[in-house]
C-alpha positions in Angstrom: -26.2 -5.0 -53.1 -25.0 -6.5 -49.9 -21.8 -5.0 -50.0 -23.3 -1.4 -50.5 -25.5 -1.9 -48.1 -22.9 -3.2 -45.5 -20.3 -0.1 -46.8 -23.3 2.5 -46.4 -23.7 1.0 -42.4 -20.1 1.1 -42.1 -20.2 4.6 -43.2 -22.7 5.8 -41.2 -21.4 4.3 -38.0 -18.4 6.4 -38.7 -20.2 9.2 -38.9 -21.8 8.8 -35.9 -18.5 7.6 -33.7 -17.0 10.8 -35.7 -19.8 13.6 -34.4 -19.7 11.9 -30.8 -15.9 12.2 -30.8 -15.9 15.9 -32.3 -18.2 16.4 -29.5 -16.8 15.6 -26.9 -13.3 16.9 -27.9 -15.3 20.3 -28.3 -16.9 20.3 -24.3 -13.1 19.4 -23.7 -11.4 22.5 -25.7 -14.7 24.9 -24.4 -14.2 23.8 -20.9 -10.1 24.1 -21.2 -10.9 27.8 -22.7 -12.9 28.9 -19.9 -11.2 27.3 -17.4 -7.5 28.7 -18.5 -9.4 32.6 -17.9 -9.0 31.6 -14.2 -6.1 31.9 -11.7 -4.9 28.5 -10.6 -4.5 29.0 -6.9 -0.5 27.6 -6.1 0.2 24.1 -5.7 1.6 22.6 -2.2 5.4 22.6 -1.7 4.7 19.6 0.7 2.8 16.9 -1.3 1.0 13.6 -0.4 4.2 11.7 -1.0 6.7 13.8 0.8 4.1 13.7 3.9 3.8 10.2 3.8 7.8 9.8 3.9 8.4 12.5 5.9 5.3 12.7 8.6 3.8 9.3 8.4 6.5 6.6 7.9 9.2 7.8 10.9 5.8 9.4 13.0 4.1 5.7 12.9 7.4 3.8 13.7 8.1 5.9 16.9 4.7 5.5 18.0 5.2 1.4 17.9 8.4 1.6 19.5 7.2 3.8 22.8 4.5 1.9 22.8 6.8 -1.4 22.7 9.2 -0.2 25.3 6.2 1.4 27.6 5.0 -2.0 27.6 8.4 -4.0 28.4 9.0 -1.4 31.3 5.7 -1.9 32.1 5.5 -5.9 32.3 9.0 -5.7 33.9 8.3 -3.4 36.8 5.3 -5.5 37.4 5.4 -9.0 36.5 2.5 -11.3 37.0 1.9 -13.7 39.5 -0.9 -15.6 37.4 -0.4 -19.0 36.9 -0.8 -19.0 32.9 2.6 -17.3 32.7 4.1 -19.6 29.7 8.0 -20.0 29.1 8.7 -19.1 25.5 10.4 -20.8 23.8 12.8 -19.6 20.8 11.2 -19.2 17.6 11.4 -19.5 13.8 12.2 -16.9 11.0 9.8 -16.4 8.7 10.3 -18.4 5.2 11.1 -15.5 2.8 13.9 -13.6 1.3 14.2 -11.2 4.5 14.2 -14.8 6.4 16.8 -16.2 4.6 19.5 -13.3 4.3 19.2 -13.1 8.5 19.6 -16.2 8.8 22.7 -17.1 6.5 23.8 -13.4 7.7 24.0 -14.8 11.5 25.1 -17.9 10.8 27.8 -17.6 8.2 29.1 -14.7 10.1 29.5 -17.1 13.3 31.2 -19.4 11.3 33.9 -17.3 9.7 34.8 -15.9 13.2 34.8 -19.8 14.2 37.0 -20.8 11.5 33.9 -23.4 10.2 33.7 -24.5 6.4 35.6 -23.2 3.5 36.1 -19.4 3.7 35.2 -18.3 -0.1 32.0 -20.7 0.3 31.0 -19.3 3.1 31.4 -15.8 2.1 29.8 -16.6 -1.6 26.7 -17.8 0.1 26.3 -14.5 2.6 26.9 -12.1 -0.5 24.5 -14.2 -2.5 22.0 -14.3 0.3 22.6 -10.4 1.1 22.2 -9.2 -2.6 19.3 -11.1 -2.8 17.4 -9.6 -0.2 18.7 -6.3 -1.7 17.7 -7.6 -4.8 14.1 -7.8 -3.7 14.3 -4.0 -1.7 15.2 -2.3 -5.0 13.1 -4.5 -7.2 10.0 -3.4 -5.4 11.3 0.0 -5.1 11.5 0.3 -9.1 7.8 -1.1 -9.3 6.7 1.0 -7.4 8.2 4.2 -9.0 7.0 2.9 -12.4 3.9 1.9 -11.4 3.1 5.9 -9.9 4.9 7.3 -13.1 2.7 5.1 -15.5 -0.6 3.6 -13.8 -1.2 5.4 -10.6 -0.7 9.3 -11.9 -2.8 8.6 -15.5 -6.2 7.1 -13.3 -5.2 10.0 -11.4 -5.4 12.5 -14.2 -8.2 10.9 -16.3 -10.6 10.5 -13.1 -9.9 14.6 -12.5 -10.6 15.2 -15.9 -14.0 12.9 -15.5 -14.9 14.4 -12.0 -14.2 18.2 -13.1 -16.1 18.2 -15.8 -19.2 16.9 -13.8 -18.7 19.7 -11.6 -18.4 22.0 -14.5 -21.4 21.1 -15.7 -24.1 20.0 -12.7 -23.2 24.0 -11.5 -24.6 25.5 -14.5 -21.0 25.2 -16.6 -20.9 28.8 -15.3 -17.8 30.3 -14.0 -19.0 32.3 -11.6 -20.4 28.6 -9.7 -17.2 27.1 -9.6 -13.6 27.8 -8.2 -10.3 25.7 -9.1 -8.7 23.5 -7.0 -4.5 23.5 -6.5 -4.9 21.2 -9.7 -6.7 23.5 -11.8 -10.1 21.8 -11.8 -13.4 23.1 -11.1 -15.8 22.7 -8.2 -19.1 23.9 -7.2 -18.6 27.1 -4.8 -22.2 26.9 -3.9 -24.4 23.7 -3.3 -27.0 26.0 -4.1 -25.8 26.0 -8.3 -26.0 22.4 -7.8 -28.8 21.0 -10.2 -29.7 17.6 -10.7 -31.3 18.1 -14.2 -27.9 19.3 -15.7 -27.2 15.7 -15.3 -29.1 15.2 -18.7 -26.2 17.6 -20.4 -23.6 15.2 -20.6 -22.8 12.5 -23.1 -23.4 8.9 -22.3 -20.1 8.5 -21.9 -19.7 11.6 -19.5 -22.4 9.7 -17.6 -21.1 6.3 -17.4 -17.6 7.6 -16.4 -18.8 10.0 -13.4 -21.1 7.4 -12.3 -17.8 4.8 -12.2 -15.9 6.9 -9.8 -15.1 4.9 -6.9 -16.2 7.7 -4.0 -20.1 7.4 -5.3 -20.1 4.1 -4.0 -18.1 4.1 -0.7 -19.9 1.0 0.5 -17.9 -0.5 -2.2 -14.2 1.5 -2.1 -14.4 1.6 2.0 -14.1 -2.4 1.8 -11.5 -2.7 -1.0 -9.0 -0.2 1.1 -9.7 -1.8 4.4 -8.8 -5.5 2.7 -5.8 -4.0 1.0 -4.9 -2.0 4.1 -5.1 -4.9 6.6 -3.0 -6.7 4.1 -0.2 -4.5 4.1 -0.7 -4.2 8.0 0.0 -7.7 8.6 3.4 -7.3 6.7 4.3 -4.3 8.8 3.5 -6.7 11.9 6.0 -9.4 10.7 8.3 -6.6 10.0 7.8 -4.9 13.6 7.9 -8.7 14.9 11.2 -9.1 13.4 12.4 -6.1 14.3 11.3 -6.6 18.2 13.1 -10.0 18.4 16.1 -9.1 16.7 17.3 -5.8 17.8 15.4 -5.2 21.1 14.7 -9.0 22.5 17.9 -9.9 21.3 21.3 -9.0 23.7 23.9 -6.9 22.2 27.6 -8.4 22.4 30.6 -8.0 21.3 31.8 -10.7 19.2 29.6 -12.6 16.6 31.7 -15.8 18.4 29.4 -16.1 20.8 25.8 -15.2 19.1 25.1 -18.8 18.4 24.1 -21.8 20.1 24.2 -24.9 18.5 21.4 -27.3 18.8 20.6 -31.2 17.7 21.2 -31.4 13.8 21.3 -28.2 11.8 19.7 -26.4 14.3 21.1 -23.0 15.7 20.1 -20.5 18.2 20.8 -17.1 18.1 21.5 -15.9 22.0 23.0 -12.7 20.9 24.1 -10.2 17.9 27.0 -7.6 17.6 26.5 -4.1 17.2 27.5 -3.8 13.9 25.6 -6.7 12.4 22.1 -5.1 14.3 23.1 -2.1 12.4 23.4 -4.2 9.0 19.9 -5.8 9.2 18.0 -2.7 10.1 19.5 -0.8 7.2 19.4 -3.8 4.8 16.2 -5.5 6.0 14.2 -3.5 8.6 13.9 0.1 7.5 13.6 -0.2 3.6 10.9 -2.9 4.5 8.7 -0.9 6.6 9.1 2.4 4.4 8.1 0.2 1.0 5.3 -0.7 2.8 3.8 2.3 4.4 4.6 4.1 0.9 3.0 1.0 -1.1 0.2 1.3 1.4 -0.8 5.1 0.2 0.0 4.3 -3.5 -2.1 1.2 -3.5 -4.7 3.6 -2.0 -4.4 6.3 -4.4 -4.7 4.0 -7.6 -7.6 2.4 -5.8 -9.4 5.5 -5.4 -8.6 6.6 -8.8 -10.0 3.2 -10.9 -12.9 4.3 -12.8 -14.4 1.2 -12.5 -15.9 -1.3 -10.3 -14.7 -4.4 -12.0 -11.1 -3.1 -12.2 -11.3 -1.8 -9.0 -11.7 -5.0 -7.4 -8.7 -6.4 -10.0 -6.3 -4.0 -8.9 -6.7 -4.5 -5.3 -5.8 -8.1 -5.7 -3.2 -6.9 -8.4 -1.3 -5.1 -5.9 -0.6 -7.6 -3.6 2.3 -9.4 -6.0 4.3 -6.6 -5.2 4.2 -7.9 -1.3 4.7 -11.2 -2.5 8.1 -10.8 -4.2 10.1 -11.8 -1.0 7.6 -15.0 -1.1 8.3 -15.6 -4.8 12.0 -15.4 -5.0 12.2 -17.4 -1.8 10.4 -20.4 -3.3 12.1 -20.1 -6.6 15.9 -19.1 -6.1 16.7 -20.3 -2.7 18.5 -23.3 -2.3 17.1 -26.4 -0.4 20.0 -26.0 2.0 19.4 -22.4 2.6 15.8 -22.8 3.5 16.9 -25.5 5.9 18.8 -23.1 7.1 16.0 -20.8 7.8 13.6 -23.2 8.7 16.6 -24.0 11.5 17.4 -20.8 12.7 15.6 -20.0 16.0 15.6 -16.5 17.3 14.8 -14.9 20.9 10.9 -14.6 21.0 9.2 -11.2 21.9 9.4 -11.9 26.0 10.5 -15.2 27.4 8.0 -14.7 30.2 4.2 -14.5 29.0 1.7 -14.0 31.4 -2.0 -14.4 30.4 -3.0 -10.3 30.1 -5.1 -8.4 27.9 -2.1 -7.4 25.6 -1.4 -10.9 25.0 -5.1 -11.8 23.9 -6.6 -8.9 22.8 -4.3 -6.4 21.0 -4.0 -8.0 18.2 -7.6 -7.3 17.6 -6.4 -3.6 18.1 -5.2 -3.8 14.0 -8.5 -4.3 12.9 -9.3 -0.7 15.2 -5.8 0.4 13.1 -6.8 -0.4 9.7 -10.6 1.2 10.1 -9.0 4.4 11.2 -6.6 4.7 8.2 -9.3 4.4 5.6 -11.7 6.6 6.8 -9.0 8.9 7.5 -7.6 8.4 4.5 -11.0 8.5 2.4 -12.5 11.5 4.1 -9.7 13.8 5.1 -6.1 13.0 3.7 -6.9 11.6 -0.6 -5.5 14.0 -3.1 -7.0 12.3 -6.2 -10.1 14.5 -5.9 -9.3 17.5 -3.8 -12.5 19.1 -2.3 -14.4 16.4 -3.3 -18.1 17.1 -2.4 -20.3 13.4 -2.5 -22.5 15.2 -4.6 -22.5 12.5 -7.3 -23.9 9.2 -5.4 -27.6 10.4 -5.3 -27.2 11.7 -8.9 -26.3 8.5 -10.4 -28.7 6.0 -8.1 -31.0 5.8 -11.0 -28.3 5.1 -13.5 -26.5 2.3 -10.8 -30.0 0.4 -10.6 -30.0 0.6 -14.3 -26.7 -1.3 -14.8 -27.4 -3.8 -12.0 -30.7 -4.6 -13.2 -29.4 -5.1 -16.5 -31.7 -2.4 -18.0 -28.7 -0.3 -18.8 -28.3 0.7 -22.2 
């Protein structure tokens, strides 16, 4: 008797997951058949991601350098009198992978034109430096392509298909209410077909998942992207850093026999690099630093705004920042002690020798913060393409359901 009771539950529970799954495939297939009666309007020829490559990327790096060399001239032409002017002193690399291959570049490069050390040793170590930090370029390159091919553009694609048919059906899940975006899904053409009661005509499911989009709660998704933005930020600050110190702080000459002073113990001071070698580290260090960040930047944006989730929202912000971490990882695990002593040893020409006490000095940093705010609003309200011509039309729908799930009344 137990076992036909238990097998007659069983049987209806199927049942029942059966005729919720048939009908929801069937508002799929109705809404794909009326839909497909529609023109889709043509897509862009210049997408999100050639834009941020192509606009974004070179557009943001030539704004920091005039603004760099405006400032230079600047404190040049006019130096301060004030008496807080400090002396700067050489400084440190930073202790990763990019931190490493610049220093063992500089310094085993100075030592083969000096005749120092065993010649195959020294040119093992700078390949084995060098490929490393091309190692960790084209390891976060591939991550990032697969991550966009296989977790960014599904969200993508399921929160569309979640979002469209909402639209589809708070407009009356008439044809005549709605248009199609470049991506062939509906939106309402008139806020006046926009009724709240239609709510009530979608599943639980269809519920749950329009209420999980992360734009009905920006008080939540406009924190997330500003953490995760200011995060990559600060690595684009150690990369303009590095960049400012190396290739415009530090004099141009030309031979790599005299680019290093030697100090007390293993430490060395580089007073000056070679044409040739600048070259190196801004196409093997620099540039494919800064443009897997600014890309990595959008990305992590785009798969942020596309979680339909709160809890995995927050999980993938902090998922995403292993992929800036790689240079930190390999660094700590592959380098050898000697190497890092290296690093730790290798002092490089600071920003400006001569530091007076100005507003730049104690203040613009804060400008970042100003930085950061403006790319998330911009990017939130103006420049996302997850949900083109998204209209916030889903927040006040769903307040009731929200308090529901945070009162624990949910069902």
């Amino acid at each position: 008797m137990k076992f036909a009771h238990g097998f007659v539950l069983f049987l209806s529970l199927l049942a029942q997951t059966g005729s919720e799954f048939l009908k929801k495939n069937e508002h799929s297939r109705a809404l794909a058949v009326e839909l497909s009666s529609k023109p889709l309007p043509a897509k862009p020829t210049f997408g999100p991601e050639a834009y941020v490559l192509g606009v974004i990327a070179p557009g943001s790096f030539i704004m920091g350098l005039a603004a760099v060399v405006l400032l230079r001239y600047y404190e040049r032409r006019y130096p301060s009198n004030d008496l807080e002017v400090v002396d700067r002193e050489p400084e440190n690399l930073d202790e990763d992978v990019y931190g490493a291959g610049v220093a063992t570049l500089v310094r085993d490069s100075y030592s083969l034109i000096e005749g120092k050390g065993s010649l195959f040793l020294r040119i093992s170590r700078l390949s084995s430096s060098f490929l490393l930090m091309l190692f960790v370029v084209f390891l976060q390159i591939f991550i990032i392509l697969q991550m966009q091919k296989l977790v960014a553009s599904r969200a993508v694609t399921e929160i569309r298909q979640i979002y469209g048919r909402y639209e589809f059906v708070m407009y009356g899940a008439e044809m005549s209410h709605i248009y199609l975006t470049e991506n062939g899904f509906p939106r309402g053409a008139d806020p006046t077909y926009f009724d709240p009661a239609n709510f009530s005509r979608l599943t639980e499911s269809e519920q749950a998942s329009a209420c999980r989009i992360p734009f009905s709660q920006p008080q939540l998704l406009l924190p997330i992207l500003f953490i995760w933005t200011l995060t990559v930020v600060a690595d684009l600050r150690r990369c303009g850093d590095l960049f400012v110190r190396l290739i415009l702080a530090t004099p141009t000459i030309s031979s790599m026999r005299d680019a290093v002073v030697e100090g007390e113990g293993e430490c060395e001071v580089v007073v000056g690099l070679t044409g040739a070698l600048k070259a190196v580290l801004m196409a093997s260090c620099i540039v494919p630093r800064y443009l897997i960040n600014v890309y990595l930047l959008w990305l992590g944006c785009r798969w942020l705004a596309a979680t339909p989730s709160f809890g995995d929202l927050l999980l993938n912000a902090v998922a995403l920042e292993f992929i800036l971490l790689l240079k930190d990882t390999l660094y700590a695990g592959v380098v050898p002690d000697r190497n890092k002593r290296a690093t730790q040893n290798t002092l490089i020409q600071p920003w400006q020798k001569r530091e007076p006490a100005n507003y730049r000095v104690f203040l613009s940093s804060f400008l970042l913060i100003l930085v950061t705010c403006s790319w998330v609003l911009y990017y939130v309200y103006r420049f996302q393409a997850v949900l083109p011509d998204y209209k916030w039309d889903v927040a006040k729908v769903c307040a009731s359901y929200v308090k529901s799930v945070t009162s624990g009344k949910a069902r």
